[in-house]
C-alpha positions as CSV (number, residue, x, y, z in Angstrom):
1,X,-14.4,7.8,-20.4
2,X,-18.4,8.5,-19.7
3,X,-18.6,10.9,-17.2
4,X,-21.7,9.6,-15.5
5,X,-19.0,6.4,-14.9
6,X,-16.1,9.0,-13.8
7,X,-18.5,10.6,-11.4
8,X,-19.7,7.6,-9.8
9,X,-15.9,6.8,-9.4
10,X,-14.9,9.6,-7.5
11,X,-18.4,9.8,-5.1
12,X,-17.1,6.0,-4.6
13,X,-13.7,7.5,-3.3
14,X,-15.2,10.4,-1.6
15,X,-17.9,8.5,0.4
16,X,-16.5,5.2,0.7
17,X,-13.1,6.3,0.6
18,X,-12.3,8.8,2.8
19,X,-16.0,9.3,4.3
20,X,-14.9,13.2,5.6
21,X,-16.8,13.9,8.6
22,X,-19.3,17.4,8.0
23,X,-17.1,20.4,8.0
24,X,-13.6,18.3,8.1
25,X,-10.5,19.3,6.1
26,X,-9.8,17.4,2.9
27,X,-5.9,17.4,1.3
28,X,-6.2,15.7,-2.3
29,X,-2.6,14.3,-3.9
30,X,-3.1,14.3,-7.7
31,X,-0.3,14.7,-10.9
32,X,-1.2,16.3,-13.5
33,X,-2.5,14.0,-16.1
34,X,-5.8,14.0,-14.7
35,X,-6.8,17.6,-13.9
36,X,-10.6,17.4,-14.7
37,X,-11.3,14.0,-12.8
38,X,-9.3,16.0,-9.6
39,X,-12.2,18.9,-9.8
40,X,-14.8,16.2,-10.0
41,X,-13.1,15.1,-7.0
42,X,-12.8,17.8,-4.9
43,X,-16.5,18.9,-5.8
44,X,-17.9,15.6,-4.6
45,X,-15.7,16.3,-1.4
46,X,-17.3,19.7,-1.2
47,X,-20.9,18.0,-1.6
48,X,-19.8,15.6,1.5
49,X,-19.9,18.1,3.6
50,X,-15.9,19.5,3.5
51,X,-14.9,22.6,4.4
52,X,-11.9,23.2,2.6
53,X,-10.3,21.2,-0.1
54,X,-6.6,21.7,-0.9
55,X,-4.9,20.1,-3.9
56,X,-1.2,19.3,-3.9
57,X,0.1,18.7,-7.7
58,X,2.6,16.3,-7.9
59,X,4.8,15.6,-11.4
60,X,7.7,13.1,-11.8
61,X,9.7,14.6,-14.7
62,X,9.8,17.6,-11.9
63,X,10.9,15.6,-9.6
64,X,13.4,13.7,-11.4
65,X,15.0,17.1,-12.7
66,X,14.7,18.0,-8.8
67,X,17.0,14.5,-8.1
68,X,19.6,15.1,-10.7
69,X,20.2,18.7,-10.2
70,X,20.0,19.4,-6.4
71,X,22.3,18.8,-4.3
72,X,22.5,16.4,-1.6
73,X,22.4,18.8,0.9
74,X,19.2,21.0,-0.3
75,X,16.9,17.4,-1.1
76,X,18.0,16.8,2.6
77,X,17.2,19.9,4.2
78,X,13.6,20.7,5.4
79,X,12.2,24.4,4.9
80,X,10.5,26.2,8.0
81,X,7.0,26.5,5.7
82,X,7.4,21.9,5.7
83,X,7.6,22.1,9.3
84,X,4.9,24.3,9.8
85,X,2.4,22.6,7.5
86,X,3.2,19.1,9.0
87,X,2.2,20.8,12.5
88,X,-1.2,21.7,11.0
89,X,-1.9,18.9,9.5
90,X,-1.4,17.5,13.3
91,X,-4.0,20.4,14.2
92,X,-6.4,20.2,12.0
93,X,-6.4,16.5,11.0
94,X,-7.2,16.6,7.2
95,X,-8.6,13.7,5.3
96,X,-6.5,12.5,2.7
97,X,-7.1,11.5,-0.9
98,X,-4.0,10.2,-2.7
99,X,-4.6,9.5,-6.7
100,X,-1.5,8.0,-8.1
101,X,-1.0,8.6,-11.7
102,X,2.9,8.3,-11.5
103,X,5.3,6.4,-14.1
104,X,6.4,3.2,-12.9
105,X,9.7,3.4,-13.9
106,X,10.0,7.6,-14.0
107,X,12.9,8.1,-12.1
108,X,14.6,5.8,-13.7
109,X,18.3,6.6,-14.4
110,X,18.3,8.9,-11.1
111,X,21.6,8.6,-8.2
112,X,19.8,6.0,-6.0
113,X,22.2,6.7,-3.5
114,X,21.6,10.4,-3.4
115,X,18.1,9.8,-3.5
116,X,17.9,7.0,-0.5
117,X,20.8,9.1,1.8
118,X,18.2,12.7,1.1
119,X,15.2,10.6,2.5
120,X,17.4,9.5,5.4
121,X,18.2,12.7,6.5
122,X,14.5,14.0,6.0
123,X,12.8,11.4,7.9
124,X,14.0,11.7,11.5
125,X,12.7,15.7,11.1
126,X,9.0,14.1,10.1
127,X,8.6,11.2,12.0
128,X,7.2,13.0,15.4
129,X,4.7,14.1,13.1
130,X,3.7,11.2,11.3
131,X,3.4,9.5,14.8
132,X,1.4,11.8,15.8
133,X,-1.2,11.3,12.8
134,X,-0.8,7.9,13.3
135,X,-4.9,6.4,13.1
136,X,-6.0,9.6,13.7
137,X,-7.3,10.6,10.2
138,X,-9.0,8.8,7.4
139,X,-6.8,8.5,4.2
140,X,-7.2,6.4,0.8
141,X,-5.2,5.9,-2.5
142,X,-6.4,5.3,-5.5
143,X,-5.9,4.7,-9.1
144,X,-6.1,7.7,-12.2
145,X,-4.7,6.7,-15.3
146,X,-1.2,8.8,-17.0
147,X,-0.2,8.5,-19.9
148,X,3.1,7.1,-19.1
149,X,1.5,4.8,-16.8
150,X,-0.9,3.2,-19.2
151,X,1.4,3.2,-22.1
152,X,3.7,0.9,-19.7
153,X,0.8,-1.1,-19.5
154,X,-0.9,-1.1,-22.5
155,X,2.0,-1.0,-25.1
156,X,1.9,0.2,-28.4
157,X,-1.6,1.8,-28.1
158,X,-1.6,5.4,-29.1
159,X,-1.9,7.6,-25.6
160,X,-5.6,8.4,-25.8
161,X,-6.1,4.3,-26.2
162,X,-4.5,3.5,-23.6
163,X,-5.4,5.8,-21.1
164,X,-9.4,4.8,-22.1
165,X,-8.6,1.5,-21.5
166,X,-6.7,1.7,-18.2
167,X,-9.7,3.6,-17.5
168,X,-11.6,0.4,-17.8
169,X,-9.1,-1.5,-15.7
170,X,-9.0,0.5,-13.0
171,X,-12.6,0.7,-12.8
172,X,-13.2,-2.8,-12.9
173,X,-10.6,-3.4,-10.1
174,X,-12.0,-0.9,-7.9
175,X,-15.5,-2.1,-8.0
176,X,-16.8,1.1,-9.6
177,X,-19.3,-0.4,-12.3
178,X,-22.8,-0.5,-11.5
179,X,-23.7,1.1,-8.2
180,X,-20.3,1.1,-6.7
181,X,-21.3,2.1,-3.1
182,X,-23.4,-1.1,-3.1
183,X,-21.0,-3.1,-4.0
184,X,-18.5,-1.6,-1.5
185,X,-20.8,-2.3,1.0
186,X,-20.8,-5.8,0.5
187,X,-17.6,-6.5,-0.3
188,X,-16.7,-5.3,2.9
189,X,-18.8,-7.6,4.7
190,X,-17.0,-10.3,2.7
191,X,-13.6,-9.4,4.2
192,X,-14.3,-8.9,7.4
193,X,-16.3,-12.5,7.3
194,X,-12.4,-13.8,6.1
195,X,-10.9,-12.0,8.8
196,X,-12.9,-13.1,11.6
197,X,-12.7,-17.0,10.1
198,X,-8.9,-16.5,10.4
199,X,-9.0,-14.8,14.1
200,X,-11.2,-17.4,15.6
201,X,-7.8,-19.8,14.8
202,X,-5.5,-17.7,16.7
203,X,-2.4,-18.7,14.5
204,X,1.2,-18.0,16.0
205,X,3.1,-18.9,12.5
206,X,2.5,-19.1,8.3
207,X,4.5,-21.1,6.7
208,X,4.3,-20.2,2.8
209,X,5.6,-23.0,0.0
210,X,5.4,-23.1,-3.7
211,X,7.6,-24.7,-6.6
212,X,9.4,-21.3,-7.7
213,X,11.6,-21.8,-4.8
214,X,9.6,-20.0,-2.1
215,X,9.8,-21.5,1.6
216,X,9.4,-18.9,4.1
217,X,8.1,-19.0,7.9
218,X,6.5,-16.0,9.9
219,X,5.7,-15.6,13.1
220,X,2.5,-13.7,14.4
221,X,2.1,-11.6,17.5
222,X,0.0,-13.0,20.4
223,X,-2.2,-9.9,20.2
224,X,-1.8,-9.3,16.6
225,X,-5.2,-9.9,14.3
226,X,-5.9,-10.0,10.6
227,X,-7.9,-7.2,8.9
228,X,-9.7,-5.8,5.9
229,X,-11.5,-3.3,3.8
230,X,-13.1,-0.4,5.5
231,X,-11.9,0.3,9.1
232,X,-11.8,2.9,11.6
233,X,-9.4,5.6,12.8
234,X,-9.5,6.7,16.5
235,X,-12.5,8.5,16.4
236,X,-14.7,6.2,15.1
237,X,-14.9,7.3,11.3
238,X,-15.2,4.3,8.7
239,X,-12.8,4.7,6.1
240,X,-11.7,2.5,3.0
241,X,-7.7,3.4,2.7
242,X,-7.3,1.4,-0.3
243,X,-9.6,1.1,-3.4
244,X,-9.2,-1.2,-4.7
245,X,-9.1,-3.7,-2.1
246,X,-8.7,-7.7,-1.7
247,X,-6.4,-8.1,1.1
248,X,-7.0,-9.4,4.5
249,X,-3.3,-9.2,6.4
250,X,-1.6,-8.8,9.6
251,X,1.2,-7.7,11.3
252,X,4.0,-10.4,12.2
253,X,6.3,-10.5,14.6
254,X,9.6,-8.6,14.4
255,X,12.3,-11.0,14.0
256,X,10.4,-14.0,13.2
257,X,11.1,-14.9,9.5
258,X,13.3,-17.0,8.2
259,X,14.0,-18.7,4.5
260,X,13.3,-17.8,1.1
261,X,10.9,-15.8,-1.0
262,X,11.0,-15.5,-4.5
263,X,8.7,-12.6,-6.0
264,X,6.0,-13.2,-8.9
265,X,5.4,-10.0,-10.0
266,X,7.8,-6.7,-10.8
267,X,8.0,-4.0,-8.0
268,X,7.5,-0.2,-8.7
269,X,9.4,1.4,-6.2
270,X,9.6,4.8,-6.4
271,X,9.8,5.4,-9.6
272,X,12.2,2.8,-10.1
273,X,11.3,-1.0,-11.3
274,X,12.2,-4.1,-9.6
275,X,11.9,-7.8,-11.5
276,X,12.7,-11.0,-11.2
277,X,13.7,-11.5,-7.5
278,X,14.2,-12.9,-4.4
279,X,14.5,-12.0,-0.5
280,X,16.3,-14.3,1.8
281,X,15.4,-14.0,5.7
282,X,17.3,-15.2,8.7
283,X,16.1,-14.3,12.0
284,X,13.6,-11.9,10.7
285,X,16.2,-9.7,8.6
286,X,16.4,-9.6,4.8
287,X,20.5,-10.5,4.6
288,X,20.3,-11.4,0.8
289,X,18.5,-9.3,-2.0
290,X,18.6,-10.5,-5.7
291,X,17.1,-9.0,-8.6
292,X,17.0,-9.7,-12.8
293,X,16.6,-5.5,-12.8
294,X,16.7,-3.0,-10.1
295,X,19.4,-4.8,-7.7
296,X,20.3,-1.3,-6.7
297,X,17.1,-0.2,-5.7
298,X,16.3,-3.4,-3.9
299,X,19.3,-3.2,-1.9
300,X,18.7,0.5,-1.0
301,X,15.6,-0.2,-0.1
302,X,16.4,-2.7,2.8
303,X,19.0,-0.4,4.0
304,X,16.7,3.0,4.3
305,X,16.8,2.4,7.8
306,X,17.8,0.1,10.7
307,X,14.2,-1.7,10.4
308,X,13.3,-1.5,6.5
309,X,15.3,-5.2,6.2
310,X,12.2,-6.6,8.4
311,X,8.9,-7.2,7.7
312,X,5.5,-4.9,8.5
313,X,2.9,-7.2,6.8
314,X,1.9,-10.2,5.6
315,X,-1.2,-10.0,3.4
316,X,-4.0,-12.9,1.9
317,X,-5.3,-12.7,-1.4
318,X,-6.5,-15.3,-3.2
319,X,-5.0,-16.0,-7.0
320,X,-8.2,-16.0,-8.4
321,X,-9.1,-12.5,-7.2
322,X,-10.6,-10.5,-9.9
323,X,-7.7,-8.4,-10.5
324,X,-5.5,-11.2,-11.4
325,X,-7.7,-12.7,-13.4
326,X,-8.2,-9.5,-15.6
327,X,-4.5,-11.0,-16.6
328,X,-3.3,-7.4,-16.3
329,X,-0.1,-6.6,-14.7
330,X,-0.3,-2.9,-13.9
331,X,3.3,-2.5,-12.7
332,X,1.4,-0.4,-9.9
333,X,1.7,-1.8,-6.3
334,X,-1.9,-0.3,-5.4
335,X,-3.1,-2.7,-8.2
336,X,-0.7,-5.6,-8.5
337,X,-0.7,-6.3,-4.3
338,X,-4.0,-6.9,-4.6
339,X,-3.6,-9.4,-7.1
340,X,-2.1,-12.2,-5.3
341,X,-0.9,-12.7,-1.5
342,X,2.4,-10.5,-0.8
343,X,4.4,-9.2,2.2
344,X,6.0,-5.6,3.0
345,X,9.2,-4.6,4.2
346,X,9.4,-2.1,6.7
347,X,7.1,-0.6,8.6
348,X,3.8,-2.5,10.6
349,X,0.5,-1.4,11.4
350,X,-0.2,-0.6,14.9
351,X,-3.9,-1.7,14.2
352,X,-3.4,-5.1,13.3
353,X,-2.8,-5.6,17.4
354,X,-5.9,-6.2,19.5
355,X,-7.2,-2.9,21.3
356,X,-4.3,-1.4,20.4
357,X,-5.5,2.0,21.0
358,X,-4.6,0.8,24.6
359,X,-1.2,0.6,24.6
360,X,1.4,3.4,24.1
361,X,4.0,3.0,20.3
362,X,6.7,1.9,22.6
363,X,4.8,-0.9,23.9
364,X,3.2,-1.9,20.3
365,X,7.2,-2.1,19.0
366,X,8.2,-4.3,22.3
367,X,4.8,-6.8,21.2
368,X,6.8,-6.9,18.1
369,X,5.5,-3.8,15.5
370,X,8.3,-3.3,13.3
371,X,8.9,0.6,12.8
372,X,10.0,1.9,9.6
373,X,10.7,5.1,7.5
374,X,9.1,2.5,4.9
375,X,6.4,0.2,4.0
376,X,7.1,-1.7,0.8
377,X,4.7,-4.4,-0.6
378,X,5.9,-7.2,-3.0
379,X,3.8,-9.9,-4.4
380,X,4.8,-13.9,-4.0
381,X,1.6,-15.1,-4.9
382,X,1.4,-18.2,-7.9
383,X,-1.3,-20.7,-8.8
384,X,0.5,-23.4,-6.9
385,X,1.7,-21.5,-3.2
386,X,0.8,-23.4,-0.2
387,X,0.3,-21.3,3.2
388,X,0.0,-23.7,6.1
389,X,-1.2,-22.0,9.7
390,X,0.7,-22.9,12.6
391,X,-2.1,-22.5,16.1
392,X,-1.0,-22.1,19.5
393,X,-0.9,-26.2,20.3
394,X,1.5,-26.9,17.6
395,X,-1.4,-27.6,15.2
396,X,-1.5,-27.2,11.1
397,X,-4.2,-26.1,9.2
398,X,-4.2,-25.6,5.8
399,X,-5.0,-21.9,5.3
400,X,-3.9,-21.8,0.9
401,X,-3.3,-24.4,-1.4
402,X,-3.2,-24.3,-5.1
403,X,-3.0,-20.6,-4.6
404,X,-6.7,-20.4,-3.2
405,X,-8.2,-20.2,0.3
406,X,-8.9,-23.4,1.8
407,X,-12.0,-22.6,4.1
């Protein structure tokens, strides 16, 4: 890949991204397929003004052999040196660059079970720490091509193929070509025009349709609101958490779902895939998961916890965005939710409620902020789903049809 294209790429991520505030601490996630765009990154953090940069490797095979050959008990324990880094991360409030590499379907073959019942013990011993973060830092994923990865992708191309032209994907996706701060600029604009079109309607329901079998209702929160692209965390620092970026969602209301959705593109969930299926609601609860391949996962998934069977988002993305029409299915969530509209299991987003710095967590669960050890996305969008808004006089307005935005 031209280097004057990779370097742009990761200023993008740094800058637009993340947007570290002079003298801040930056944590970068990276695997190892990409070592030399990871410098590139760091530097351009460095440039930014950063005063330390730490990189934590990451590599599935090493954490599949981890799965198969620990036991239950060490994958659920949590050393001293965890607890203590957690509590400085509280401290010091790093920024946080994520750039996911990983095989979608790398841990394939793992104990699910193991896995899922590990993460369940682990979580309550993190969650006062993750609260504790919570909007407090700027963070932002984004997309480096392995080998794996774009061999999944791009089949039957040699590895250095591939990876080039997942390279080109991601790119184009993320807006990088040309003068990609630009063009971050004013896609941003775009969005937040969207989400103050949809605000102004003060909808209390969606009602999503299309002939695959979907029909599904959602409630809304009374204070909840619909956002997009760049936002801020509780200091004030403009951030872009995901690049690339099409979405404009919300948060529903816990317990307000009910009927069917059938999914239109495969799931990647850690490390395991999920195709071909379907989520039925009653009440707000997922109480029947099916699935062509992964049936295991999907049902572990909705069982992580007592809230991961509800819902923490509902997102709108038209099915002519420009990543769907690249006709590329990445099998990457990062990628693929911002292909067409989806929803996510688990857990909500505090700042989709008005002036929600305000009010304390409890309060934000009680408006109906479903909490969760997780926050899964999985796309229902197709050429011909309708999404009809429900506003606070019993009124309709047509928000999709024909897979498009109506206004």
């Amino acid at each position: 890949m031209d280097r004057d294209r990779l370097n742009n790429y990761a200023e993008l991520l740094v800058r637009k991204g993340i947007n570290p505030a002079p003298g801040q601490e930056v944590i970068i996630i990276a695997g190892l397929d990409e070592i030399d765009f990871t410098r590139l990154v760091a530097e351009k953090c460095y440039q930014s003004g950063a005063a330390k940069v730490i990189v934590e490797w990451k590599d599935m095979p090493l954490a599949k052999l981890d799965q198969i050959y620990q036991s239950e008990e060490t994958l659920s324990s949590i050393e001293n040196w965890e607890v203590e880094k957690l509590k400085w991360r509280c401290e010091k409030l790093p920024a946080l660059i994520w750039l996911d590499s990983e095989d979608p379907d790398g841990m394939d073959g793992i104990d699910q079970g193991k896995r899922a019942r590990a993460q369940m013990a682990r979580f309550p011993k993190i969650k006062p720490y993750r609260d504790e973060m919570e909007n407090k830092f700027q963070w932002c994923i984004a997309g480096v091509p392995g080998v794996a990865w774009a061999q999944k992708v791009f089949p039957g191309l040699p590895a250095d193929e591939a990876v080039e032209k997942l390279w080109e994907a991601i790119l184009d996706a993320s807006r990088a070509n040309g003068d990609p701060l630009a063009n971050w600029e004013e896609h941003n604009k775009t969005i937040h025009r969207r989400c103050d079109e949809l605000n102004a309607r003060n909808l209390t329901a969606l009602h999503y349709r299309s002939a695959n079998g979907t029909d599904f209702k959602v409630g809304l929160m009374k204070q909840g609101i619909f956002a997009g692209g760049a936002e801020k965390d509780l200091s004030g620092r403009v951030f872009n958490p995901n690049i690339p970026s099409e979405e404009i969602f919300t948060t529903p209301e816990r317990g307000k779902a009910d009927g069917l959705l059938v999914a239109t593109k495969p799931l990647s969930w850690q490390g395991t895939l999920i195709e071909d299926f379907s989520i039925r609601f009653e009440n707000g609860k997922a109480v029947e998961v099916k699935a062509a391949r992964g049936q295991e996962a999907l049902e572990r998934m909705i069982a992580m916890d007592e809230n991961a069977a509800f819902l923490g988002e509902c997102a709108l993305i038209s099915w002519n965005s420009p990543i769907n029409n690249t006709g590329i299915l990445f099998y990457n969530t990062l990628f693929d939710e911002n292909a067409c509209c989806h929803l996510a299991l688990g857990r909500g987003f505090d700042n989709c409620v008005k002036d929600y710095e305000k009010y304390s967590q409890q309060e934000l669960r009680e408006m109906g902020v479903n909490d969760s050890m997780i926050h899964v996305d999985f796309m229902i969008g197709s050429k011909d789903l309708e999404i009809t808004g429900v506003a606070e006089d019993g009124s309709e307005v047509d928000i999709f049809r024909n897979g498009v935005w109506c206004f």
